[in-house]
C-alpha positions in Angstrom: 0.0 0.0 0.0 2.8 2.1 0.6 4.7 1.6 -2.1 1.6 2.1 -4.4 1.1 5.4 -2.9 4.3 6.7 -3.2 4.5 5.5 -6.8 1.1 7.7 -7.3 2.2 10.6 -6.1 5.4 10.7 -8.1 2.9 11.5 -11.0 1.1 14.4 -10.2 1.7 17.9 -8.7 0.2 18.7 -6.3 1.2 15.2 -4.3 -1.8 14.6 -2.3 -1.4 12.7 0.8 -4.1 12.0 3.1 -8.0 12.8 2.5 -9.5 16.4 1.8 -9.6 19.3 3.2 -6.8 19.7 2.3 -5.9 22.4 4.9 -1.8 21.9 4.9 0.9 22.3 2.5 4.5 21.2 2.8 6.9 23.9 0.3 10.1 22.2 -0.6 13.5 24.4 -0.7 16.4 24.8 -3.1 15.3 26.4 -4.8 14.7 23.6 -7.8 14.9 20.5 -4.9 10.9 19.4 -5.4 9.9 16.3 -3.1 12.1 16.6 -0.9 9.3 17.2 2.4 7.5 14.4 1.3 8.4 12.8 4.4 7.0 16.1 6.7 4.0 14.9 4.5 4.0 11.6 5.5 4.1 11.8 9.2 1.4 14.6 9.2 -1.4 13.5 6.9 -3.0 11.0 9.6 -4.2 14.5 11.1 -4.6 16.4 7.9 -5.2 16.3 4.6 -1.6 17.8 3.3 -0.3 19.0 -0.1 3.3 18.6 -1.3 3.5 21.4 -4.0 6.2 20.9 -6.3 7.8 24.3 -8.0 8.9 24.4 -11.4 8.7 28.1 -12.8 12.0 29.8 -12.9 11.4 33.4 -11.5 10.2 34.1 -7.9 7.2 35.9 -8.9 6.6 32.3 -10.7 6.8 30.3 -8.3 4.4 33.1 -6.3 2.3 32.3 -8.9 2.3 28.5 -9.4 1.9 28.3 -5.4 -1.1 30.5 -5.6 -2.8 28.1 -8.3 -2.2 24.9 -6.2 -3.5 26.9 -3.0 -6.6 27.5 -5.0 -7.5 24.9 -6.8 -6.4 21.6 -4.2 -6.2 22.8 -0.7 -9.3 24.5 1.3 -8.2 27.9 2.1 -6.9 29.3 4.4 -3.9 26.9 4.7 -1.0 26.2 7.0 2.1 26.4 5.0 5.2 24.7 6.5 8.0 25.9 4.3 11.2 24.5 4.4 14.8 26.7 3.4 13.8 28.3 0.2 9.9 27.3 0.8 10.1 29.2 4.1 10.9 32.3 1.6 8.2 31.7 -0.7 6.2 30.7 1.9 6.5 34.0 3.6 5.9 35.9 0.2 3.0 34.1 -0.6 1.3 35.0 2.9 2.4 38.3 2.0 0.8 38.9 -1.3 -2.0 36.3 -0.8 -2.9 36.9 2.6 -6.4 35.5 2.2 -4.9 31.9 1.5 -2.7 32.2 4.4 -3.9 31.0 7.6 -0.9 30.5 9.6 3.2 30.4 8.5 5.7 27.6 10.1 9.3 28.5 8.7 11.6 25.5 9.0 15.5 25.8 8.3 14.9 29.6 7.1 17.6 31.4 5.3 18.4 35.0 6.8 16.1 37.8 6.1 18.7 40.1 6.3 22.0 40.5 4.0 24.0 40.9 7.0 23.7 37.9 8.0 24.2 35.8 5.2 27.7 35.9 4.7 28.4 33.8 7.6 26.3 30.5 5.6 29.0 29.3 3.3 32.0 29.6 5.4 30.4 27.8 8.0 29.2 25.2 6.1 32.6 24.7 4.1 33.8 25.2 7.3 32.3 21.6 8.5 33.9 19.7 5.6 36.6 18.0 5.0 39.3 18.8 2.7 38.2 16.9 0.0 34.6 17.6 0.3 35.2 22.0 0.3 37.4 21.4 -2.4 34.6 19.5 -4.4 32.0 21.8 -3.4 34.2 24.6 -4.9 34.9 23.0 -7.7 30.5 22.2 -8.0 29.5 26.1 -7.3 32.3 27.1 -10.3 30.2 24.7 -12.3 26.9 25.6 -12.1 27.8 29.0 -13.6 29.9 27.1 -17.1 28.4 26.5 -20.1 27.6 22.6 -20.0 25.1 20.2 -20.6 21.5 21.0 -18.4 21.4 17.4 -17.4 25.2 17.2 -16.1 24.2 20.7 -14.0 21.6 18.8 -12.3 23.8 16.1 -11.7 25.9 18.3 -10.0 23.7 20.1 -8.0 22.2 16.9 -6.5 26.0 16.2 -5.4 26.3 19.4 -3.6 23.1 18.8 -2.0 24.7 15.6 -0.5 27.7 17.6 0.5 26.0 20.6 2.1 23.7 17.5 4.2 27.1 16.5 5.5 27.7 20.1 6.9 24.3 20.9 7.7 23.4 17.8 10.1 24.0 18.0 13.5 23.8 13.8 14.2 21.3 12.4 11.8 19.5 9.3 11.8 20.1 8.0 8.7 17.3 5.4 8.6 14.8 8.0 9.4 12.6 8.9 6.1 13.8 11.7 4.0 17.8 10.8 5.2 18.8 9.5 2.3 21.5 11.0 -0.2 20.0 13.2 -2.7 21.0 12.0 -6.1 19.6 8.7 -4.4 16.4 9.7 -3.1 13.8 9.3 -6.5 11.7 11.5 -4.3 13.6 14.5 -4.9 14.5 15.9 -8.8 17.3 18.9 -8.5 17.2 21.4 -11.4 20.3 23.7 -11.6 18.3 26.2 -13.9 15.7 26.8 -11.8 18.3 27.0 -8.4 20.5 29.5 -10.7 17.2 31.7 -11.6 15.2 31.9 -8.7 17.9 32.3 -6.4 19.8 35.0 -8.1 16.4 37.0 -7.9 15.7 35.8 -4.2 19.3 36.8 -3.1 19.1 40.4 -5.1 15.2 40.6 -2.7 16.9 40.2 0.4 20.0 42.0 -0.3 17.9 45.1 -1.1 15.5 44.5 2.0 12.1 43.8 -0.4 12.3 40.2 1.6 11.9 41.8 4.9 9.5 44.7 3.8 7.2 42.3 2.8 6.3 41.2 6.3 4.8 44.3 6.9 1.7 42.4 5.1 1.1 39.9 7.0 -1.0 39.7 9.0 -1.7 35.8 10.0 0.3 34.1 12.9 4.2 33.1 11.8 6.3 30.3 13.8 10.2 29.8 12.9 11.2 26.5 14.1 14.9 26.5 13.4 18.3 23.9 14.7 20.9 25.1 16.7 23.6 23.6 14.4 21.8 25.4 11.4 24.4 27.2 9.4 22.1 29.5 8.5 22.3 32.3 11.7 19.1 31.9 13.9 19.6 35.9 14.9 19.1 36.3 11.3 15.3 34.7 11.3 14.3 35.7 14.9 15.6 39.4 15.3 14.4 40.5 11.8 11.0 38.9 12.2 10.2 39.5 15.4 11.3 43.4 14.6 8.9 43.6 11.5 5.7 40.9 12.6 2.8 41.5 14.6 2.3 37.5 15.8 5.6 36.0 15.8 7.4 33.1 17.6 10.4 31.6 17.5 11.8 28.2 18.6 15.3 26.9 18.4 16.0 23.0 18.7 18.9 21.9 20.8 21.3 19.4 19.0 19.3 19.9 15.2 21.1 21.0 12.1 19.2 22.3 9.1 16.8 19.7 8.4 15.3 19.0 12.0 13.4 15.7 9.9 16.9 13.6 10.0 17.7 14.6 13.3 18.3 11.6 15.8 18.2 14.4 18.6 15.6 16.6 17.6 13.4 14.6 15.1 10.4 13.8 17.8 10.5 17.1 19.2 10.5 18.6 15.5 7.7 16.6 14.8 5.3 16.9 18.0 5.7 21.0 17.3 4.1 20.7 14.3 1.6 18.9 15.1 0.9 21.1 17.8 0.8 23.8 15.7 -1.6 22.4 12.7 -4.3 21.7 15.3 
C-alpha cells in the first residue's frame, strides 16, 4: 500500500497525501529541490489532509504564482504552509501577497532575512567539511555557472546537496525517512536552472530589503522552528521577524542541524511541534 502510494504521487503535482480538506501544504527548498518534504508529509497526513507542491517556474514571482494556483484549486483555504529553506521564503511571500490563502506560516530551516547575516552560511558550512569535500564543493559552485550540458548541471547540483547535508546535520538518523543522499532519493529531482534563476532573484530581494518589507503584510500568525547547528544564523530569522511581525514566535531546537526531519536528537521534538501547531 505504501509503495503504491508513493509510486502515485510521483505522477502528479500537487502530491496529495491523506484525505481532503486539504488544509496543509509542505513547500520544498532549493530552490529547484521538489519532493524533498514528502516525508514532513508523511508523518502529518493521519491529522490532515496535506499538499506537497512541487515548484517548477524559474522566476520568484513564478513560483508566487504557481503556489497560488495549487492553493486555489487543491487545498481548502486558508492553509497552513510549512515551508522549508527556500519554501520558508516563498512561503513567507506568498502570505504576503495572498494573505487570504494564508492561515498560519511555520518557517523551518529559514535562510536570513537580512544580508548581513548571510555571509556567515558558506563559510560555516565549508567550514564543517573536509578537505576533500570544500574542495569539491568549490569545484560544483564554479560549475553551475559554465556553459555545460542542463542534465550534467543537475547532476551536480544533486551532489552538492549531498555535501551541504554533511555540513548541515548535527547527528542524523540515517534510517529516518527523507535521510537518504540526494541523487539517491527518487523522491527529490534537483534542477540547476531553476536553483540558478530563482535564487539570483531571491538573493538580489533580500540584499535590497524587499524580503523583509514584505512582512509588513502579514498579517496571520508566523512560527520559525529552526536547529541550533543550522548554518544559516538563527539571529538572522528571529531578530528580523520578530522586529517587522505583529504575531511572531520563534523556537530553536537543541542538537538539530538544518533539516530537523533527519535529526536523531531533535526529530520527535521537530515533529510533536508541528503537530501542535496544525491543530
Amino acid at each position: 500500500m505504501h509503495q503504491r502510494f508513493i509510486i502515485s504521487a510521483l505522477m502528479q503535482n500537487p502530491r496529495i497525501y491523506g484525505k481532503p480538506p486539504f488544509r496543509v501544504a509542505v513547500v520544498h527548498g532549493g530552490p529547484g529541490a521538489a519532493g524533498e518534504m514528502e516525508p514532513v508529509a508523511q508523518e502529518l497526513f493521519h491529522r490532515v489532509g496535506v499538499l506537497e507542491p512541487l515548484q517548477t517556474a524559474s522566476s520568484v514571482q513564478g513560483q508566487i504564482a504557481e503556489l497560488k494556483d495549487i492553493m486555489e484549486n487543491f487545498s481548502d483555504p486558508p492553509v497552513i504552509l510549512i515551508g522549508f529553506s527556500w519554501g520558508a521564503y516563498l512561503s513567507f511571500m506568498l502570505a504576503a501577497e495572498h494573505p487570504g490563502l494564508v492561515k498560519k506560516l511555520i518557517l523551518v530551516g529559514s535562510g536570513p532575512f537580512e544580508e548581513k547575516y548571510a555571509s556567515e552560511i558558506l563559510p560555516n558550512r565549508l567550514g564543517r567539511l573536509d578537505g576533500n569535500d570544500c574542495n569539491e564543493a568549490m569545484r560544483i559552485f564554479e560549475m553551475l555557472d559554465e556553459d555545460i550540458d542542463a542534465a550534467q548541471k543537475d547532476k551536480a547540483l544533486a551532489r552538492m546537496g549531498e555535501l551541504l547535508e554533511k555540513a548541515d546535520a548535527f547527528d542524523p538518523l540515517f534510517n529516518a525517512p527523507g535521510a537518504d543522499e540526494t541523487n539517491r532519493n527518487p523522491l527529490i529531482k534537483c534542477d540547476a536552472e531553476i536553483f540558478r534563476l530563482v535564487w539570483t532573484e531571491a538573493a538580489a530581494m533580500r540584499q535590497n530589503g524587499q524580503l523583509l518589507a514584505l512582512g509588513k503584510k502579514i498579517n496571520c500568525p508566523v512560527v520559525a522552528i529552526h536547529g541550533s547547528w543550522d548554518p544559516h544564523p538563527a539571529l538572522g530569522v528571529k531578530e528580523p521577524l520578530q522586529n517587522i511581525l505583529s504575531n511572531f514566535r520563534f523556537i530553536l531546537l537543541d542538537e538539530c542541524g538544518h533539516k530537523p526531519w533527519i535529526e536523531r536528537r531533535a526529530r520527535n521534538g521537530f515533529y510533536t511541534i508541528l503537530k501542535e501547531e496544525i491543530l
